[in-house]
C-alpha positions in Angstrom: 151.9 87.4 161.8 152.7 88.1 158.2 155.0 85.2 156.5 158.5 86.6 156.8 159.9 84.2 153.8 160.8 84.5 150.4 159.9 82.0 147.7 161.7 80.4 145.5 160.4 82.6 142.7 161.2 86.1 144.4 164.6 85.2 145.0 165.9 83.9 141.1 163.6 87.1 140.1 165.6 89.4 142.0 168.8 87.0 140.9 167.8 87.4 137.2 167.2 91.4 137.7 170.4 91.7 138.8 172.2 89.8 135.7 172.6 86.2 137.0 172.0 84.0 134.7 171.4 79.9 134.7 174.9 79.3 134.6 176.0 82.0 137.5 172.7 80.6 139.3 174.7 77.5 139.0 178.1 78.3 140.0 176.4 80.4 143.0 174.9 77.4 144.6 178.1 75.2 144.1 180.0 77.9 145.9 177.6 77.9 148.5 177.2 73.9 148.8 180.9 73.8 149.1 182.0 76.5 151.4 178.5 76.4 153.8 176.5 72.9 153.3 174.6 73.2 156.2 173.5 77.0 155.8 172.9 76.0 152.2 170.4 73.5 153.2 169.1 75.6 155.5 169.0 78.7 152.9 166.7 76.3 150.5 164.5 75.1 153.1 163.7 78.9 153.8 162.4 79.5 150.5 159.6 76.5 151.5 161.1 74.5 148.6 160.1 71.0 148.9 162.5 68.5 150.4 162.9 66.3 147.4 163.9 69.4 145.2 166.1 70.6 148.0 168.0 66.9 147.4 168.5 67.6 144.1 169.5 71.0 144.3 172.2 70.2 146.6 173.4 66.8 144.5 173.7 69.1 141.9 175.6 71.5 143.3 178.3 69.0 144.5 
């Protein structure tokens, strides 16, 4: 069964091709950590990013 998951990589590639940059990146996580923690988490976890980066993703985005 082919792996059905993005990586972190693919998905600011496909962020960065469609304009956003760092500071949209930014404000696009805090929306998300603020309106949907949970999904958020769940979101980074999905793109196989490693636990202790998902932490500080998340503390930044509070």
């Amino acid at each position: 069964m082919p792996n059905t998951n993005m990586t972190k990589t693919q998905w600011v590639e496909l962020f960065r091709e469609t304009g956003l940059d760092e500071a949209t990146m930014r404000q696009w996580h805090r929306l998300f950590e603020q309106r949907h923690p949970a999904q958020h988490q769940a979101f980074l976890e999905w793109l196989q990013i490693p636990a202790e980066e998902v932490a500080q993703i998340r503390q930044h985005s509070r």
